[in-house]
C-alpha positions in Angstrom: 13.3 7.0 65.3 15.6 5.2 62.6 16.7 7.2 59.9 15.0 5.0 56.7 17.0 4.8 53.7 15.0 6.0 50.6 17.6 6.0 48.0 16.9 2.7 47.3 20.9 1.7 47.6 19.8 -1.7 48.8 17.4 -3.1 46.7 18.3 -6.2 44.7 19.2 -4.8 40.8 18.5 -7.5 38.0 21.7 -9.3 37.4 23.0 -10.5 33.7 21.2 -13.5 32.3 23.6 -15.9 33.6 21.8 -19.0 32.0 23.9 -20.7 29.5 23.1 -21.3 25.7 22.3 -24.8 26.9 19.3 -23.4 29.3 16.1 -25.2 27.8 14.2 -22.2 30.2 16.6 -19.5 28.3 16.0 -21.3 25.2 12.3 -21.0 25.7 12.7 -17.8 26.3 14.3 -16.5 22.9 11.6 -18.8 21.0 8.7 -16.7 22.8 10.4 -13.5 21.7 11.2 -14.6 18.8 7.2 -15.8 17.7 6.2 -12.6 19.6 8.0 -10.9 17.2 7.4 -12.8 13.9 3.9 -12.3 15.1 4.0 -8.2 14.9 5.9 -8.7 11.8 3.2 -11.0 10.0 0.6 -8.5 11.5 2.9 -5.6 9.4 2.6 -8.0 6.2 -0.8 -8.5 6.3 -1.9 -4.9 6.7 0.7 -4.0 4.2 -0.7 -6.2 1.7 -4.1 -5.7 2.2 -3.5 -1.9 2.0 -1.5 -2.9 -1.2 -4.2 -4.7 -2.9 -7.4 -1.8 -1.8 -4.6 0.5 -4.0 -4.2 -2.2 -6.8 -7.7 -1.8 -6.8 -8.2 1.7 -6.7 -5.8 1.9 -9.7 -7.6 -1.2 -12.2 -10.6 0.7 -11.9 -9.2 4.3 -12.8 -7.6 2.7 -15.4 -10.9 1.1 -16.6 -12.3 4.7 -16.7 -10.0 6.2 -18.2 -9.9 3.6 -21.4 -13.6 4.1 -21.2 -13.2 7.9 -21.3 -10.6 7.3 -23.8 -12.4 4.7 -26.5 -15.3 7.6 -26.6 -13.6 10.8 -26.5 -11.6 8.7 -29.5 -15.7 8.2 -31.2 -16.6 11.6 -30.9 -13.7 12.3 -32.7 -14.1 10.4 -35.4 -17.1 11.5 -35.3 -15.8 15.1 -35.8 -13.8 14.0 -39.0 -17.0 12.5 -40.7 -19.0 15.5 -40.2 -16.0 18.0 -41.6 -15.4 15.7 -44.6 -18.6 15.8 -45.7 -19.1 19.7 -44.9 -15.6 19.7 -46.7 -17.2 17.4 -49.8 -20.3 19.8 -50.2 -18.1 22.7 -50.0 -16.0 21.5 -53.0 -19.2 20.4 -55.1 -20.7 24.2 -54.6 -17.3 25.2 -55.9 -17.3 23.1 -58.5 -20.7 23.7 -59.4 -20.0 27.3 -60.6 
């Protein structure tokens, strides 16, 4: 029986790219990756942005509510000084009355 080798000390390892800058395969190559990778990038972008604009969103109409909370919380005040003047008005004319 032959002792087998099974440390793999003879396979065939992947040599350096030894295509030249000229290569149109190795050119090809580098394009792919470089799409492939554009491609994940414009994926990043549009998520990005999309999560970007549900937030822009999110924010115009908290602002909204909050002039809208604002503009009557600012009536009822007003409201306030109207009723205290003239509360403020009778209690001068009693005053004055005596």
């Amino acid at each position: 029986m032959l002792d087998e080798d099974k440390t793999y000390e003879n396979e065939v390892k992947p040599t350096l790219d030894d295509r030249g800058s000229l290569d149109l395969t190795k050119q090809i190559d580098e394009l792919n990756k470089k799409v492939k990778n554009l491609d994940g990038l414009e994926k990043i972008h549009r998520e990005t942005n999309g999560d970007l604009r549900i937030h822009i969103l999110k924010l115009d109409k908290e602002i909204y509510q909050l002039k809208k909370d604002m503009a009557f919380q600012k009536e009822n005040h007003q409201m306030d000084i109207i009723q205290k003047d003239n509360e403020i008005g009778r209690l001068i004319k009693k005053i004055t009355e005596k």
